[in-house]
N, C-alpha and C positions, 0 to 999 in steps of 0.2 A: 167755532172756526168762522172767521169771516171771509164775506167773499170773493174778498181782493184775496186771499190765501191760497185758493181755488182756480184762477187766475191763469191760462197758459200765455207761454210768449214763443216765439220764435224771434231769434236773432241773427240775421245775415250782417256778418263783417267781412271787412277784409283784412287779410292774414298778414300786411305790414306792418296793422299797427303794434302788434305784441308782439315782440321774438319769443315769446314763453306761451302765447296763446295756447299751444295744444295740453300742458299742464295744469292752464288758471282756467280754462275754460271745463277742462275734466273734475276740476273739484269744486266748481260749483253744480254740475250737471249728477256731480254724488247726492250732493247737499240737496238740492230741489229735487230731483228725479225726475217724471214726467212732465213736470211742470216748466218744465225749461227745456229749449233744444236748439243749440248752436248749429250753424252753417255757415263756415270758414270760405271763402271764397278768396282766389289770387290776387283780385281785382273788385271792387264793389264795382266796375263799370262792366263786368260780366252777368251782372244779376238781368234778370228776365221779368215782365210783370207774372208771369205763368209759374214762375219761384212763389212771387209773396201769394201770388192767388192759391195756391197748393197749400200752403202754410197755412193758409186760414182754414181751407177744404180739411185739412189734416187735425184740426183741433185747436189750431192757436187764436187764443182772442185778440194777443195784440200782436205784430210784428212792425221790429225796427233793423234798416237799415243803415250798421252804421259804417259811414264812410274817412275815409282820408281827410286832413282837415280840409278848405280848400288854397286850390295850388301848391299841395303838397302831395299829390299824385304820383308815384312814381312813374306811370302811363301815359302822363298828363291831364288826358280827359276824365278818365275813368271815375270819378265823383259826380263831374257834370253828367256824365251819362245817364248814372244811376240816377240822379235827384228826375230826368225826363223819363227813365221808365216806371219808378215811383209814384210820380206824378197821374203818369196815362193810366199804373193800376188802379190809384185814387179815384178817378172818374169812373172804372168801370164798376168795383163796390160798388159806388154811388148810385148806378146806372141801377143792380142791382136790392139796393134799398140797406146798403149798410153803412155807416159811417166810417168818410173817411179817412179820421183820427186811426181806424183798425191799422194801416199802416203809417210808419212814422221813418223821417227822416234824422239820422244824428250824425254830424259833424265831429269826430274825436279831436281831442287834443294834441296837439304835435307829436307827433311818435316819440316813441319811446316814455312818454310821461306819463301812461295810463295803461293799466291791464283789460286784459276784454271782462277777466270777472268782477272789476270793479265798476266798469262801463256799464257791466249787465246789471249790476244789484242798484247802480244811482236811478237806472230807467225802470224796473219792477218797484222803485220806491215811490217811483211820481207818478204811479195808474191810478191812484185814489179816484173812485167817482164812476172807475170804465165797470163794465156790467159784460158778463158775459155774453159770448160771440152766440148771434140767435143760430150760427150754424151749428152750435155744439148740443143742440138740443134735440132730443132722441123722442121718437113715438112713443108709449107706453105697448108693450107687447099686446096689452087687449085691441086696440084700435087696427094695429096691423094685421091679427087675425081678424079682428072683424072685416076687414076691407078685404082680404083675401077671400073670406066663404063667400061674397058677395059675388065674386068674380068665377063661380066654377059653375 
């Protein structure tokens, strides 16, 4: 098994772009199991940096935000929006010492031309290279007992 197989994502979209989303989105979330975990939002301009920063807290190596194409908003702003709280969580990783490729911005194609499970499988196909997230990585139970008798 390689590592890219291994791989988690989180994917926040917004729920215009697929009228079938809750179908395409549940048969691939069969298909990978944990390794994948959608978050349907009304509006990509409702996403929070505190959403993608959890995402990553929660397991995911990479998370993409994808949005409305642009000016195709039904909101109007709600694209722009997301791409500046996106952005702001970028520099805080950064701040933190993770790269901030971990999240990503995607622009879908005109509604109705693309499915979210088709969206999802073109972006877990072009992770080649990402390495998992240093936050997925666990102590060995001996060092945390050891660190704990130290402390009594």
């Amino acid at each position: 098994m390689t590592e890219e197989k291994e791989l988690h994502f989180a994917i926040f979209f917004c729920q215009q772009l697929d009228p079938d989303q809750d179908m395409n989105r549940r048969a691939l979330e069969k298909e990978l199991g944990p390794r994948i975990t959608f978050f349907p939002l009304p509006c990509s301009g409702r996403i929070e940096a505190l959403h993608l920063m959890r995402a990553l807290e929660a397991g995911a190596d990479k998370v993409y935000l994808v949005t409305c194409p642009v000016g195709a908003c039904r909101y109007r702003e709600g694209n722009m929006r997301a791409r500046k709280r996106l952005e702001y969580a970028r520099k805080l990783i950064e701040e933190i010492g993770l790269e901030a490729e971990r999240f990503e911005l995607v622009n879908a194609a005109p509604i109705g031309q693309g499915s979210i499970d088709t969206i999802a499988r073109e972006l877990i196909g072009r992770t080649a290279g990402l390495a998992a997230s240093p936050l997925n990585t666990k102590k060995p139970k001996e060092s945390a007992d050891h660190t704990m008798s130290h402390r009594t």
